[in-house]
LODOMAR-360096 format. One record per residue (C-alpha): x negated, y, z negated. Coordinates in steps of 0.5 Angstrom, whole numbers, plus 2048, in hexadecimal, padded with zeros to 3 digits. Last residue first. Example, Ala and Ser with C-alpha at 12.3 -4.5 7.8 and 13.67 -1.06 7.14 Angstrom:
% LODOMAR-360096
+------+-------+-----+
| east | north |  up |
+------+-------+-----+
|  7E5 |   7FE | 7F2 |
|  7E7 |   7F7 | 7F0 |
+------+-------+-----+
//
This chain:
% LODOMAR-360096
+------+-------+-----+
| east | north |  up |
+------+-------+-----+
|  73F |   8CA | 6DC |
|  73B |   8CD | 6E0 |
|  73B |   8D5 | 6E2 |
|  741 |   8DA | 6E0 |
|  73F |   8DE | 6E7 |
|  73F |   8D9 | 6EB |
|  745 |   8D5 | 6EA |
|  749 |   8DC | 6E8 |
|  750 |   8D8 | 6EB |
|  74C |   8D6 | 6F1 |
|  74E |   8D9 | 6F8 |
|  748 |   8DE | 6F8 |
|  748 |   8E2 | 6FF |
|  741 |   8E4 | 702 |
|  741 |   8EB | 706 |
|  73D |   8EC | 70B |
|  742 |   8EF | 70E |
|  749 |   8F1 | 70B |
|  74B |   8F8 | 70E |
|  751 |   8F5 | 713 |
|  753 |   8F2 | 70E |
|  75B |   8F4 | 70F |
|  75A |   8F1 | 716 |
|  75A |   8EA | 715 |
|  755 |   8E4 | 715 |
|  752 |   8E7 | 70E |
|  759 |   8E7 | 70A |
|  75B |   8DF | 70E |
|  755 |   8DD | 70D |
|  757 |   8DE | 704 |
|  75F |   8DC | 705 |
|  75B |   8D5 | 708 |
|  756 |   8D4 | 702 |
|  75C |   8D4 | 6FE |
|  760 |   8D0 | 703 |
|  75B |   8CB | 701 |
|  75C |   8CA | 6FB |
|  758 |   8CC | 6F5 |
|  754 |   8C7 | 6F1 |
|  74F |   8CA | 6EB |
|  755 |   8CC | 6E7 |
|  756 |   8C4 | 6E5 |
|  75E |   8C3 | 6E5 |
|  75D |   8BB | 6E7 |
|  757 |   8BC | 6ED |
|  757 |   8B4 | 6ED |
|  760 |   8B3 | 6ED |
|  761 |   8B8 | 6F2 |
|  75C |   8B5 | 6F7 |
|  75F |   8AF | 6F6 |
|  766 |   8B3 | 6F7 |
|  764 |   8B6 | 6FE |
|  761 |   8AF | 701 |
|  75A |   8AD | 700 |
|  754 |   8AB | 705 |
|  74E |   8A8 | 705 |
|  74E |   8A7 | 6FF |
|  747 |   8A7 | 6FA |
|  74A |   8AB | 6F5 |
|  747 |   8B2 | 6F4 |
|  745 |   8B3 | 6FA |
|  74B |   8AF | 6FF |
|  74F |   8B4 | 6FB |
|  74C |   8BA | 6FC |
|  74C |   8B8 | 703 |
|  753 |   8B5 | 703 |
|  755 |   8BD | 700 |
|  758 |   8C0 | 6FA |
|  752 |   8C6 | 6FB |
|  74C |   8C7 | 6F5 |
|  748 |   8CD | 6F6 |
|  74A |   8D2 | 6FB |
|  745 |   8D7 | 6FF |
|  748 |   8DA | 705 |
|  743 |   8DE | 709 |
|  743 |   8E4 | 70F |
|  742 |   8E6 | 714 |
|  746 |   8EC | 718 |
|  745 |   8EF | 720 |
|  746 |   8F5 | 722 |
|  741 |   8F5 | 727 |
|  73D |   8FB | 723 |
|  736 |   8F8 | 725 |
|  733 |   8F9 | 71E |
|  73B |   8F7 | 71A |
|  739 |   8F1 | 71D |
|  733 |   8EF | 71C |
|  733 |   8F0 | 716 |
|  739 |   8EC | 715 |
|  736 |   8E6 | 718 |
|  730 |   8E6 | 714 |
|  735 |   8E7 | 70D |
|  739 |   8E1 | 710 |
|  732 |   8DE | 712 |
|  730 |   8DD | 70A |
|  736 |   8DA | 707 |
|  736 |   8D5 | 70B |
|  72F |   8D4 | 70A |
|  731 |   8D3 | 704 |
|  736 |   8CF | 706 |
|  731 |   8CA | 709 |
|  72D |   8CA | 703 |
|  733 |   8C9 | 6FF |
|  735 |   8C3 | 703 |
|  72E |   8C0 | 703 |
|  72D |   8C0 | 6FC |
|  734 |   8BD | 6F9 |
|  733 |   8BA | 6F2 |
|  72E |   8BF | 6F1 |
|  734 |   8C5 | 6F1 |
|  72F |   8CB | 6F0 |
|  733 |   8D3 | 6F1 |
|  736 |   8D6 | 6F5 |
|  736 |   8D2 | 6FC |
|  739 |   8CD | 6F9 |
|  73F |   8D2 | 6F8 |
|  741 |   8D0 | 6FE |
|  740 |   8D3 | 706 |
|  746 |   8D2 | 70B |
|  744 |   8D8 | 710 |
|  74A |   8DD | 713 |
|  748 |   8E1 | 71A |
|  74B |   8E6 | 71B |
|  74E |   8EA | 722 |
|  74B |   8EF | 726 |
|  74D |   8F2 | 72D |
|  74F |   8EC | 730 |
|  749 |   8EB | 733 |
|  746 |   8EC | 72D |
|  749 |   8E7 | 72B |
|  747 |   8E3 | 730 |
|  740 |   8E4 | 730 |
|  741 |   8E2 | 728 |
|  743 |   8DB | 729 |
|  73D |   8D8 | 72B |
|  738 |   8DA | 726 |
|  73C |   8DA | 721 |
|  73F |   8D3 | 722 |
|  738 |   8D1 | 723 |
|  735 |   8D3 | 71C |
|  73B |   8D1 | 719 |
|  73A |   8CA | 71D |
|  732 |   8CB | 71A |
|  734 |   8CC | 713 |
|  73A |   8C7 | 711 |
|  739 |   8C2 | 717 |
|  732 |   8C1 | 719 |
|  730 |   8C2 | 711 |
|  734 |   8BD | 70F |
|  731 |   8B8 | 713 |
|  72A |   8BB | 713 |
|  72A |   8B9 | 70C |
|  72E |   8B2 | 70C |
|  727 |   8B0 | 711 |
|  723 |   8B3 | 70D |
|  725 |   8AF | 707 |
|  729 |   8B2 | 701 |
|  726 |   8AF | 6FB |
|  721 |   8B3 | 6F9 |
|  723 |   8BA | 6FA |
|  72B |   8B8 | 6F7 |
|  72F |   8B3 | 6FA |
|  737 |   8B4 | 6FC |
|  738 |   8B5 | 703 |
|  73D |   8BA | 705 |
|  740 |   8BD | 70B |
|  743 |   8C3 | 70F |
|  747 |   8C6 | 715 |
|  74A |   8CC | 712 |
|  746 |   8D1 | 717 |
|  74E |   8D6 | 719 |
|  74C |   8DA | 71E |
|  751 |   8E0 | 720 |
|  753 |   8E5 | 726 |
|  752 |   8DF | 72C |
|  755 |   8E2 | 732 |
|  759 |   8DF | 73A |
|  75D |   8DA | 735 |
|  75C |   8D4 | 739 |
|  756 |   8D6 | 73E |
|  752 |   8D9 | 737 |
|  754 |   8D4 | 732 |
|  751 |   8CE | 737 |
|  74B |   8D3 | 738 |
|  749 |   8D3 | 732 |
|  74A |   8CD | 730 |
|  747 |   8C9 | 735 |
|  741 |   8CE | 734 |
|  741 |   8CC | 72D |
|  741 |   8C4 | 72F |
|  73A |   8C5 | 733 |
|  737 |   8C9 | 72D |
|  739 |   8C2 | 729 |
|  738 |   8C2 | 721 |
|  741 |   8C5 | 722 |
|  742 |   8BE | 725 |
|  749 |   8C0 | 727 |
|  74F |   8BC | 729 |
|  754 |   8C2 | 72C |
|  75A |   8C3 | 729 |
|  75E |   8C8 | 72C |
|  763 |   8CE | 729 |
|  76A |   8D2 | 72B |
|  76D |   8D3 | 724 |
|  772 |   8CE | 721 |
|  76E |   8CA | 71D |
|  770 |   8C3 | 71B |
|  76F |   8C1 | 722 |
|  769 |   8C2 | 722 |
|  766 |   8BF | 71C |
|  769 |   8B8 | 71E |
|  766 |   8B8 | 724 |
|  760 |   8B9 | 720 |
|  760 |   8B3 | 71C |
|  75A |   8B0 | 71E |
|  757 |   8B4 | 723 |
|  74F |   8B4 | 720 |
|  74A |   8B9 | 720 |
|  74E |   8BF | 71F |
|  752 |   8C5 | 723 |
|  757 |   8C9 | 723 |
|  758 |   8CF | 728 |
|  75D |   8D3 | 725 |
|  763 |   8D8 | 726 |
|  764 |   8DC | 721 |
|  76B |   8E0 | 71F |
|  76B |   8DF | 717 |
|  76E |   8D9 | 716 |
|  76A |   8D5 | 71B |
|  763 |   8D8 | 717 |
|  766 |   8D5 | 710 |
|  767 |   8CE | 713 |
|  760 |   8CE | 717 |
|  75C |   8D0 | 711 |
|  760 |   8CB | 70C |
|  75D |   8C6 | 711 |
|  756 |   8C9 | 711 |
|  757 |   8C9 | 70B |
|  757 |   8C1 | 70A |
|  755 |   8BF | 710 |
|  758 |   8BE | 716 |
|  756 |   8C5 | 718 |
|  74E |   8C4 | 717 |
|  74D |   8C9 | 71C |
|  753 |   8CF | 71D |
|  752 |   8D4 | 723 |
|  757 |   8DA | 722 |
|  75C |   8DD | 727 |
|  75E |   8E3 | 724 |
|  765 |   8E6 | 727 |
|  768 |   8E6 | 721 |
|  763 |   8E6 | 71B |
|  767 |   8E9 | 716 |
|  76D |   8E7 | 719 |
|  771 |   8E5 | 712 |
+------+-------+-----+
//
């Protein structure tokens, strides 16, 4: 417990699945959270559920006007940012060909360039606050060749890309502030549901029922316990780095 006590993080996509496992695993450990999302469905609920001091904020993360919202939201409620969490994210199915323009730079305003906003916003006030980590959710997509989802892979890749800029970048200016990536596969979540079926939305035991006991699905607090690590303390050396959560995905190839 108190891992990141004191820590007030910034979370995007917080009512979604990971950003929900995020917020929960967060509050337990002494964070105060600055939740943000592009809908306020549910996020009431998600408050009270967490016990810790923590603000919701209805969040266009592609909007560099929004991102200045945030940022000075967090700053006049909790006084510092210490932590950024880029978790806001969607996929639309279609390979090179059938992936319209229009879906393409959808995906890409919110995957690629909300990351590239949320970096470029928050990392003044972390170095306000004299350092901090920011936290971007990337995906094995960007790893390898998945056709099915052309725009998704390119926007995590470029994901994938700017972290390793950013980390550069701040290990040259020495302003004590961290970047790094999280690559999952499969996450028992309504986004993965809502590719593989069709549906909108699902409830928790749907989206048992479709990932079954396939090693490919983990659970969101999987990917929580693994922000957890890179928002805290103990990995104050990891920068740069790009953490595979996939049971060896990547490194067993198809099949």
């Amino acid at each position: 417990m108190g891992r990141l006590a004191g820590k007030v993080i910034i979370v995007t996509g917080a009512l979604g699945g990971i950003g929900r496992a995020d917020a929960a695993l967060f509050a337990r450990e002494g964070a105060r959270l600055v939740l943000t999302d592009i809908s306020a469905k549910g996020a009431e609920e998600l408050l009270a559920s967490l016990g810790t001091e923590a603000v919701f904020l209805q969040h266009d993360v592609a909007s560099e006007d929004d991102w200045a919202r945030v940022v000075a939201a967090a700053e006049e409620r909790f006084g510092r940012v210490d932590g950024l969490v880029n978790n806001a994210g969607l996929m639309v199915l279609g390979n090179v060909v059938q992936t319209s323009l229009a879906e393409w730079r959808r995906v890409m305003s919110v995957n690629l360039d909300g990351v590239f906003l949320g970096c470029r916003a928050v990392l003044p006030a972390l170095e306000r606050s004299g350092g901090g980590s920011i936290v971007n959710i990337s995906s094995i997509a960007a790893m390898h060749g998945m056709p099915f989802v052309a725009a998704y892979c390119a926007s995590k890749g470029g994901v994938r890309s700017l972290t390793k800029a950013v980390a550069v970048q701040c290990r040259q200016s020495k302003n004590g502030v961290r970047c790094n990536s999280v690559h999952p596969d499969g996450v028992k979540t309504p986004m993965v549901v809502k590719v593989a079926t069709g549906q909108e939305s699902a409830t928790r035991a749907e989206i048992e029922a479709l990932a079954g006991g396939s090693d490919r699905f983990c659970e969101p607090e999987d990917i929580a316990a693994t922000v957890l690590f890179l928002l805290s303390d103990e990995s104050r050396y990891l920068n740069g780095a790009e953490i595979m959560v996939d049971n060896a995905a990547v490194v067993t190839g198809p099949g």
